[in-house]
N, CA and C atoms as an extended XYZ file, in Angstrom:
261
Properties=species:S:1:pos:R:3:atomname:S:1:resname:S:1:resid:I:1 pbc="F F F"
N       -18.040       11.392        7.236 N   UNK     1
C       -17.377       10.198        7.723 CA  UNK     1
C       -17.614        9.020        6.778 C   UNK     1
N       -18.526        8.779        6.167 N   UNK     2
C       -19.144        7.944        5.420 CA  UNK     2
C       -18.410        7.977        3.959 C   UNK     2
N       -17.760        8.957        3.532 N   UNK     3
C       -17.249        9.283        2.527 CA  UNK     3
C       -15.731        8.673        3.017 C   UNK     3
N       -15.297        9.127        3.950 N   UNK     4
C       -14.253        8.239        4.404 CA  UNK     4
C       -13.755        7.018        4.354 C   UNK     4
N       -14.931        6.625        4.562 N   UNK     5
C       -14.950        5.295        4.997 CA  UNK     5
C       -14.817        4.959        3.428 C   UNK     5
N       -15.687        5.245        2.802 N   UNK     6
C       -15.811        4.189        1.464 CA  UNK     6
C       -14.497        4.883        0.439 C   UNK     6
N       -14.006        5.973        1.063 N   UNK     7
C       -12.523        5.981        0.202 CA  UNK     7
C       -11.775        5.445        0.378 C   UNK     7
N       -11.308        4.833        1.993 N   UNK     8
C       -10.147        3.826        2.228 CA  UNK     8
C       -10.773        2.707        1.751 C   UNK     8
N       -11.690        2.412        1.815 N   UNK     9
C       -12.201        0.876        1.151 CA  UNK     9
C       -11.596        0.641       -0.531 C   UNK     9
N       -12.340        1.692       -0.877 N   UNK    10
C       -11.472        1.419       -2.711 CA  UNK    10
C       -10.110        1.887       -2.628 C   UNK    10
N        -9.719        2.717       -1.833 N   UNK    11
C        -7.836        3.189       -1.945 CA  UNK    11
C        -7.257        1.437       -1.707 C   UNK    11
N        -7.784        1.264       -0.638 N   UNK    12
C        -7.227       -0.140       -0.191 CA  UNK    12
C        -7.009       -1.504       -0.882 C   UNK    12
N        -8.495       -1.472       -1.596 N   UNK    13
C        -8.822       -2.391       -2.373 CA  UNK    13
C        -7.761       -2.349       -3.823 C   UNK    13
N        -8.168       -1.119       -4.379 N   UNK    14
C        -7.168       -0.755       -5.586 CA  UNK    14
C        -5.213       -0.727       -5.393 C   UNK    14
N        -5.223       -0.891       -3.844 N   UNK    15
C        -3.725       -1.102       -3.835 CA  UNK    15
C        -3.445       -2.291       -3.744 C   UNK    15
N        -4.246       -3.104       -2.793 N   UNK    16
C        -4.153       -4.681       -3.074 CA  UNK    16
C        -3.971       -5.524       -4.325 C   UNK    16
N        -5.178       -4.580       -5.350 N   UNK    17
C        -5.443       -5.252       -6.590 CA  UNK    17
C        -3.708       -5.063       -7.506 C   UNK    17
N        -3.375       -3.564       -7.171 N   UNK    18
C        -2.286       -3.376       -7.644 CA  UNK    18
C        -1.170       -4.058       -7.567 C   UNK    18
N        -0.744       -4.795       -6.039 N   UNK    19
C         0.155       -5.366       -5.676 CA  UNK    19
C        -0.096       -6.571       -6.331 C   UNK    19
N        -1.045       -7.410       -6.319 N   UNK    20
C        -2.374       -8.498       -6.921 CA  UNK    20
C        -0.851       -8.514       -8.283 C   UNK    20
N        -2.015       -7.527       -9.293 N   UNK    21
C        -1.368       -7.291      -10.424 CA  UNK    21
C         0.117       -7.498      -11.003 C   UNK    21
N         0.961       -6.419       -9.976 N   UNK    22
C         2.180       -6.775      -10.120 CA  UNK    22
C         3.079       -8.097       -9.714 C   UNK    22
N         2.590       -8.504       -8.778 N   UNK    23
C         2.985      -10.105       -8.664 CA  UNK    23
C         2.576      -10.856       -9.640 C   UNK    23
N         1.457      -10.924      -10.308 N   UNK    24
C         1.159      -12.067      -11.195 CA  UNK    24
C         2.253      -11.707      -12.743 C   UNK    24
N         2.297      -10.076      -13.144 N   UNK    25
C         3.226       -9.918      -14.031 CA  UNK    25
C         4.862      -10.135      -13.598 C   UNK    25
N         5.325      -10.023      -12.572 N   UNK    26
C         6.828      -10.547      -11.910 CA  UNK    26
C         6.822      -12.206      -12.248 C   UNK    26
N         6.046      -12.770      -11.859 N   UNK    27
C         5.907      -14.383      -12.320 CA  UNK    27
C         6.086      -14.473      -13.493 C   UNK    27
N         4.862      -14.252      -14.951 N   UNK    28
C         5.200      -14.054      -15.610 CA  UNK    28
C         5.953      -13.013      -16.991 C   UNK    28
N         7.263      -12.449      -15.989 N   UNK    29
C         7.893      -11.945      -16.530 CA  UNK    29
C         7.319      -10.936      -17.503 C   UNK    29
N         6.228      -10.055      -16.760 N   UNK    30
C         5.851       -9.510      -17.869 CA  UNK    30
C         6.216       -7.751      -17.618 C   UNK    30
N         5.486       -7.057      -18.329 N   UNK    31
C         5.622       -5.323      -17.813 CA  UNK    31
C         5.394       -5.257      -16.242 C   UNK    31
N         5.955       -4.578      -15.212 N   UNK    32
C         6.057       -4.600      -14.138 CA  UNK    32
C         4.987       -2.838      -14.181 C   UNK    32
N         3.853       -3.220      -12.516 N   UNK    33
C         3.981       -1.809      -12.057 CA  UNK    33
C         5.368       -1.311      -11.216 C   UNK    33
N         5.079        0.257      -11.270 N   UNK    34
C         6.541        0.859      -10.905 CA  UNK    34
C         6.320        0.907       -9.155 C   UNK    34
N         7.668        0.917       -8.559 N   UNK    35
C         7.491        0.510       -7.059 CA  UNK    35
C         6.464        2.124       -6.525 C   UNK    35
N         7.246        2.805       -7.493 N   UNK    36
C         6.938        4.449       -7.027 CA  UNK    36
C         4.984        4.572       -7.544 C   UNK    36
N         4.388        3.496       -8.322 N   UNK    37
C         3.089        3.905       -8.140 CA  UNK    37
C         2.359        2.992       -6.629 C   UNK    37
N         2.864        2.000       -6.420 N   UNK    38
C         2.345        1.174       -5.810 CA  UNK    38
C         2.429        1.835       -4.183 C   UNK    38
N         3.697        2.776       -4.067 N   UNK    39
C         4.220        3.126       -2.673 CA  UNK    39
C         3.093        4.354       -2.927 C   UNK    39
N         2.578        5.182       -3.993 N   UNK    40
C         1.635        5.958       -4.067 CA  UNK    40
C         0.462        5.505       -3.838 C   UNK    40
N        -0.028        4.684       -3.919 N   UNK    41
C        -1.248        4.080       -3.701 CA  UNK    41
C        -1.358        3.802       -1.992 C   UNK    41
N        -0.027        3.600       -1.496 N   UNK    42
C        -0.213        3.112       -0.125 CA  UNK    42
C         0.407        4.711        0.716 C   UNK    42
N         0.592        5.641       -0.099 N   UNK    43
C         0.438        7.294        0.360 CA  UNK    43
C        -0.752        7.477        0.810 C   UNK    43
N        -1.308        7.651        0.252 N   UNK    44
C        -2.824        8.228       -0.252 CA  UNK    44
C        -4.125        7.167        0.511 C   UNK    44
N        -3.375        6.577        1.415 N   UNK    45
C        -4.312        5.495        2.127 CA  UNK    45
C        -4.648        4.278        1.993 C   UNK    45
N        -3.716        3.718        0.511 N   UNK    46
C        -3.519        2.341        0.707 CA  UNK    46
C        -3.010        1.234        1.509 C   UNK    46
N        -2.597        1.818        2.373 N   UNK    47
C        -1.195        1.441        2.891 CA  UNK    47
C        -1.403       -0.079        3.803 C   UNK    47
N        -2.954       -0.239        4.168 N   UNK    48
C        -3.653       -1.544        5.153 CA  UNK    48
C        -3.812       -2.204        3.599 C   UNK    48
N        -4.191       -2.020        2.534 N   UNK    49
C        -4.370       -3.262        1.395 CA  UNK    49
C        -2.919       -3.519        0.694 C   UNK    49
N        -1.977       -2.717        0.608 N   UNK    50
C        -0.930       -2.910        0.257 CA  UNK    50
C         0.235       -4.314        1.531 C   UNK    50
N        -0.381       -3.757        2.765 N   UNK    51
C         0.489       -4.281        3.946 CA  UNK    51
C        -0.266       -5.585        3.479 C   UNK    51
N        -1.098       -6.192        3.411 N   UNK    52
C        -1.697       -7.316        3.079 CA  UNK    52
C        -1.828       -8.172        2.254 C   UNK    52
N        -1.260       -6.697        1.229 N   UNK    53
C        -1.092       -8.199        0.179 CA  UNK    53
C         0.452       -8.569        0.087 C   UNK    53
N         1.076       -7.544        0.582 N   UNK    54
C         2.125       -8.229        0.839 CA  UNK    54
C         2.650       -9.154        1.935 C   UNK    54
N         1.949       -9.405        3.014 N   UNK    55
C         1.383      -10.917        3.540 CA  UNK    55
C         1.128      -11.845        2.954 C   UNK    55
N        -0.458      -11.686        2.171 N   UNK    56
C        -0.891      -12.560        1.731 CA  UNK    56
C        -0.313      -13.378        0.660 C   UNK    56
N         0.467      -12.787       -0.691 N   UNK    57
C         1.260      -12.768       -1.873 CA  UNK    57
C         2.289      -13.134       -2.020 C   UNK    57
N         3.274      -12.713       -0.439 N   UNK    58
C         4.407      -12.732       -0.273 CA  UNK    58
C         5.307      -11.890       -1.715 C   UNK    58
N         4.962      -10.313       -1.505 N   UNK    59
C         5.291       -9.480       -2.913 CA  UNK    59
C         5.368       -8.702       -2.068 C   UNK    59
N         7.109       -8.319       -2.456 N   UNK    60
C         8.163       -6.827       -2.015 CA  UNK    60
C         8.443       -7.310       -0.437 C   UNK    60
N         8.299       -8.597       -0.165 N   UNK    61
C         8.573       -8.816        1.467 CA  UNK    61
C        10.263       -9.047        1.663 C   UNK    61
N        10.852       -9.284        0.505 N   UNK    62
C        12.435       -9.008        0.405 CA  UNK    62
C        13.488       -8.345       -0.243 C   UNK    62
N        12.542       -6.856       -0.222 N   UNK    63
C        12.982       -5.814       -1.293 CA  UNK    63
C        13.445       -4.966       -0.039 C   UNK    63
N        14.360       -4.819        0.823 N   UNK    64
C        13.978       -3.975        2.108 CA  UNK    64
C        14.279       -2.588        1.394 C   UNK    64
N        14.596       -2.066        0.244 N   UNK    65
C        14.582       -0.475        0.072 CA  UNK    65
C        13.159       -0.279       -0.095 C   UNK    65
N        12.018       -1.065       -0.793 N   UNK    66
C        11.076       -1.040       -0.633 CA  UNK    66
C         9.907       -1.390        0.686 C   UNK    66
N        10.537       -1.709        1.476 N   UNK    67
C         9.777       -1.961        3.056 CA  UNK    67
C        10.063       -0.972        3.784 C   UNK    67
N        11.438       -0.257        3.800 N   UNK    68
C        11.714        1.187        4.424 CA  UNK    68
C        10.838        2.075        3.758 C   UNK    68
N        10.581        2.383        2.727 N   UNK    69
C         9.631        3.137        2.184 CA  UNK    69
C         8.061        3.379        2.796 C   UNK    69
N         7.658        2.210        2.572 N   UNK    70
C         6.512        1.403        2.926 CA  UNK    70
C         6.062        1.796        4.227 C   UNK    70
N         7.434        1.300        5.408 N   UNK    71
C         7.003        1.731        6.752 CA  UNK    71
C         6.760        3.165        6.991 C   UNK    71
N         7.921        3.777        6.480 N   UNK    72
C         8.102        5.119        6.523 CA  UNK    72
C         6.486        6.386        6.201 C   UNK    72
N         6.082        5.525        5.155 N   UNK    73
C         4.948        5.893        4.933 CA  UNK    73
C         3.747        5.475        5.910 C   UNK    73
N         3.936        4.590        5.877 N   UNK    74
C         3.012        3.974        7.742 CA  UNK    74
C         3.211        4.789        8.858 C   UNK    74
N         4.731        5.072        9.586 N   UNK    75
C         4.814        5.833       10.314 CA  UNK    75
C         3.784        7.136       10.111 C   UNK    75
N         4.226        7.714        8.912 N   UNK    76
C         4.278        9.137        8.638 CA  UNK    76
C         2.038        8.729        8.449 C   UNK    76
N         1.832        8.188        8.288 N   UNK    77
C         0.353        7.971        8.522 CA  UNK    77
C        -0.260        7.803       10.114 C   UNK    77
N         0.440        7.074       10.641 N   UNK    78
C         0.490        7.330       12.179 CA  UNK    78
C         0.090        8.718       12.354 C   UNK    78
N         1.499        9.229       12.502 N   UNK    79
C         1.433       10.545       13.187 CA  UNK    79
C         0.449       11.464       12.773 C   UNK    79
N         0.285       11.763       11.345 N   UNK    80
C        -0.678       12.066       10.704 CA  UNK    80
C        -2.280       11.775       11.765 C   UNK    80
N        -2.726       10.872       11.614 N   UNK    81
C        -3.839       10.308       12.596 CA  UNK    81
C        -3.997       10.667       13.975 C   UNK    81
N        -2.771       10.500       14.757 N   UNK    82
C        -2.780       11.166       15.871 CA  UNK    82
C        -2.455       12.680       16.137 C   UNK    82
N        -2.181       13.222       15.310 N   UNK    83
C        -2.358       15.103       15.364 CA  UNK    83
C        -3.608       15.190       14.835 C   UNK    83
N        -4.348       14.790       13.682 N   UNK    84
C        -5.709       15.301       13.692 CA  UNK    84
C        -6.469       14.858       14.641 C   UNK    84
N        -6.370       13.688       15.219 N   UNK    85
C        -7.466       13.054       16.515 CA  UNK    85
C        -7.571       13.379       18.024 C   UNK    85
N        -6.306       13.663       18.209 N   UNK    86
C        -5.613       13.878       19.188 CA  UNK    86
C        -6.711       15.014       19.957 C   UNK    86
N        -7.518       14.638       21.160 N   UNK    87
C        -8.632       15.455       22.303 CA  UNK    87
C        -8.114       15.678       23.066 C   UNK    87
């Protein structure tokens, strides 16, 4: 469990930083990350540091092909959670 724990912490962290990242290069117009690594990062359990920084950042909050994605992957983490937990 403990291993758990401290993997969503850096998945999370490293997707935030990512989103972080790519907003400051969109400003200045620089090399962009790709939507398809960032929506990977929030696969794989980023998906609470990604949702946040796109709160916090206001980055991809008016991209909606990229928010369908996003949720979709949320959903599909849902369900995920509740079939393994599910007593």
């Amino acid at each position: 469990m403990k291993f758990l724990i401290a993997y969503l912490i850096i998945i999370n962290y490293l997707a935030f930083s990512m989103f972080a990242y790519d907003k400051e290069k969109a400003i200045k117009n620089g090399r962009r990350v790709a939507e398809k690594n960032l929506l990977t990062l929030c696969f794989f359990g980023g998906s609470l540091g990604g949702w946040i920084a796109m709160k916090k950042l206001r980055h991809k909050i008016s991209k909606d092909s990229f928010k369908v994605k996003f949720f979709a992957i949320v959903a599909i983490q849902i369900a995920v959670f509740f079939i393994l937990f599910k007593r």
